[in-house]
C-alpha angles and dihedrals in degrees: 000000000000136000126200114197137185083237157353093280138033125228084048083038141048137220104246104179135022118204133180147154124192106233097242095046133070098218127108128214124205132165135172123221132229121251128219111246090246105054105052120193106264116250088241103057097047089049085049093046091039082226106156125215101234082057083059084067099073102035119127139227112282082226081068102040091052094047087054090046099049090041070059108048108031110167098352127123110236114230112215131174110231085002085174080085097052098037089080099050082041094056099045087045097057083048094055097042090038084230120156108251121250127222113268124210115200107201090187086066081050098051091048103065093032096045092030086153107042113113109238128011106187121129089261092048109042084039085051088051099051094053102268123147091215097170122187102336109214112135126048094247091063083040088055090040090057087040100059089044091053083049097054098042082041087051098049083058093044094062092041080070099053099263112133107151135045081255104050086048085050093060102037092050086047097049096025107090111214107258124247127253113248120160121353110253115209128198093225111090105246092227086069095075106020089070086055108126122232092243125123104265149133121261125204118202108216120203117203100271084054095256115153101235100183136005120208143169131221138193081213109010094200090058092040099043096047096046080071088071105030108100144023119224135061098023135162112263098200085060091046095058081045095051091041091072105032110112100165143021134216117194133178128209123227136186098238137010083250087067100043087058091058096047092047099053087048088052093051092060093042084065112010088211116213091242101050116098111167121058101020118135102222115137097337125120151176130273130195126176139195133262094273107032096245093116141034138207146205087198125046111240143158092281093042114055106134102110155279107295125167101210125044085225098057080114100019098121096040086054090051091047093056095046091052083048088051112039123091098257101037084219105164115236096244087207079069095122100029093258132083103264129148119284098215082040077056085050108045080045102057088034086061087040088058097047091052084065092040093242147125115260072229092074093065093058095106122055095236085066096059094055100038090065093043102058083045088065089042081054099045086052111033096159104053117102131239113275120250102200091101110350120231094246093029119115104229124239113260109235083236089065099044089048099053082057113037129037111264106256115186108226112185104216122212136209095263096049089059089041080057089049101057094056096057087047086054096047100051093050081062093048096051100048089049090050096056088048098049090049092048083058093062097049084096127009139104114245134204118190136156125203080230151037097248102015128114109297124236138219124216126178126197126173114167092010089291121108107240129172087221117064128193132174124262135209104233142332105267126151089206102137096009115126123197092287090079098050092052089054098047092046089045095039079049085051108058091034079070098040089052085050089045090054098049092260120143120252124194123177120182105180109226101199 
């Protein structure tokens, strides 16, 4: 059994799915409930759960889901993984329904004292470990589905020991003291990953169904590989499920950490692997505009030229900004930085931005203007890095979501901080805009780099943003027809350019067009 809530507790909270499978049948029940007017379903948890809105319109009354689940279960106990999360719905259901309450079974208390050592035993992970192609969990049918699967595996155990009733579970669960957590075990043979060489290279983690559960690169796979299992606290819980699960590992040598990036991001796409965040296609595509930012496009033409970018905002304040410079009024969007601020607060803050430049807040009415000061601060300042305080290509947080995370703290802005603001808006415009162009660079060309000054020297070929051992001439750089992918490749493939300079390598880029 599985329930899915609109929060951690009821009474400020509400049971918002109901799932269930008997455990000699196949079938799967699950119900949505019907939620009072005025208590809507958060955006979050519907985004969580996957529930749409228009499946809320033909939920039923809890009252009807629990008379269809007791005419179920009769006399039945209801195994339930974690089931400390579901007892208090439970109880004030029964309360409200005025229904005897049924004996629960929490797998997860099971698990604890017969896996003590496993390193994650959550539903995803134990589910993982037994076999079970869980997938993403989001809705209470795939939760009963990985349940039933835990029970069987838990029961199996269970009557290796010599527990064979309820009652004798009862018992055992009542006298047996959960055992203590020594050293993490983990499914995968040590010697996997303990022959690794120490040699740049790209590691796949392989559950038992043969799923490739995460994709990642190393300058030395075998240290790389082998730091995922060294320590015990304060671990990352998302890599233990993972690891929870991993039997195998597939691994691919390459001649410099350089290759192994660009492997690594191709790979990502290949699989798409459930515990990879970064680098993963998706949903994401690309955007071009036009020479003077009025009009975007999916698809690079003649009219839209201006790219690649991966988010439609990448300008989106400094094209709000010059609206607000060039309308009537000059009235500032108060919407400028993705968040609600004052627009005369907007206004004292880029007029003090202006006067930091000695110049008039006039000068910034064309866009030109905009980005020609800002690549002269990215050129006054080469070596800075990007500022991370809202990437250029990065969708900004909506102040819904951070507040339903993080306590609401009132910070008074001043003007200086929003003159601040406005050069860092400037800046990364510019960086932005470099960025595309430098990327566009590397869509053909033949490239010759050393980890040294004085190391061995090697030789990459690219032609229509793809390596190849074979290259040909093109006729021009050009993203028609390229997808995200390539994009992934050029800004990785950027990216390590710089890291091999940085390091005093040696870079040389002839263009083939």
């Amino acid at each position: 059994m599985d329930l899915q809530t609109t929060g951690a507790k009821p009474g400020a909270a509400d049971i918002l799915e109901v799932a269930w499978s008997l455990s000699d049948k196949d079938e799967v029940h699950s119900m949505l409930s019907a939620q009072a007017e005025d208590r809507p379903v958060p955006r979050r948890i519907l985004s969580l759960t996957g529930i749409a809105a228009e499946e809320l319109e033909s939920a039923i009354p809890l009252a009807k889901i629990f008379e269809r689940l007791y005419l179920d279960i009769q006399d039945r106990p209801a195994v339930i993984h974690f089931a400390q999360f579901e007892r208090p719905f439970l109880k004030a259901a029964f309360e409200t329904f005025e229904r005897s309450e049924f004996p629960i079974i929490c797998t997860h208390e099971i698990a604890k004292r017969l896996f003590p050592n496993l390193p994650a035993r959550g539903i995803k992970g134990l589910a993982g470990y037994f076999g079970h192609a869980s997938g993403e969990f989001k809705r209470g049918a795939s939760h009963v589905e990985a349940t039933k699967i835990i029970w069987q595996h838990l029961v199996k155990e269970l009557e290796a020991k010599g527990i064979s009733t309820f009652v004798d579970m009862q018992t055992w669960l009542s006298t047996e003291a959960p055992k203590k957590r020594t050293k993490y075990e983990y499914p995968m043979a040590k010697e996997k990953r303990l022959n690794l060489p120490k040699v740049p290279g790209v590691y796949r983690y392989v559950s038992q169904w043969g799923e490739i559960l995460y994709v990642g690169k190393a300058t030395s796979l075998h240290d790389r590989v082998n730091s995922y299992f060294r320590g015990q606290k304060g671990r990352d819980s998302f890599k233990l499920e993972m690891l929870t699960q991993a039997y195998d590992l597939i691994v691919t040598e390459c001649r410099t950490p350089l290759e192994s990036a660009l492997l690594e991001t191709d790979e990502i796409k290949k699989y798409n692997p459930r515990y990879n965040i970064s680098l993963k296609a998706g949903e994401r595509g690309l955007v071009f505009f036009s020479r003077d930012f009025t009009s975007m496009s999916p698809e690079q033409d003649d009219e839209h030229n201006i790219g690649p970018f991966s988010n439609a905002l990448v300008f989106d304040s400094i094209l709000k900004l010059n609206e607000s410079l060039t309308s009537e009024e000059q009235s500032f969007n108060p919407e400028m930085f993705f968040e609600p601020l004052d627009a005369e607060l907007l206004k004292s803050g880029f007029a003090l931005f202006c006067e930091r430049l000695g110049k008039s807040p006039d000068v910034f009415k064309s866009l030109r203007s905009i980005f020609a000061q800002g690549l002269i601060f990215v050129k006054n300042a080469p070596d800075e890095e990007e500022d991370t305080e809202l990437s250029a290509e990065q969708e900004p947080e909506s102040a819904e979501a951070v507040s339903d995370t993080a306590e609401d703290v009132e910070i008074e802005l001043t003007s200086e901080d929003i003159a601040d603001k406005f050069e860092r808006h400037f800046k990364r415009a510019a960086h932005a805009y470099l960025r595309a162009r430098r990327m566009t660079k590397l869509l053909n060309c033949d490239i010759e780099y050393s980890l040294s000054a004085k190391g061995k020297k090697f030789q990459l070929h690219l032609r229509g943003g793809y390596p190849t051992p074979e290259p040909t001439l093109q006729e021009r750089n050009t993203w028609s027809g390229h997808s995200v992918d390539t994009y992934d490749r050029m800004a990785v493939l950027l990216t390590e350019l710089e890291r091999v300079r940085s390091k005093n390598g040696q870079v040389s880029v002839q263009r083939k067009y």
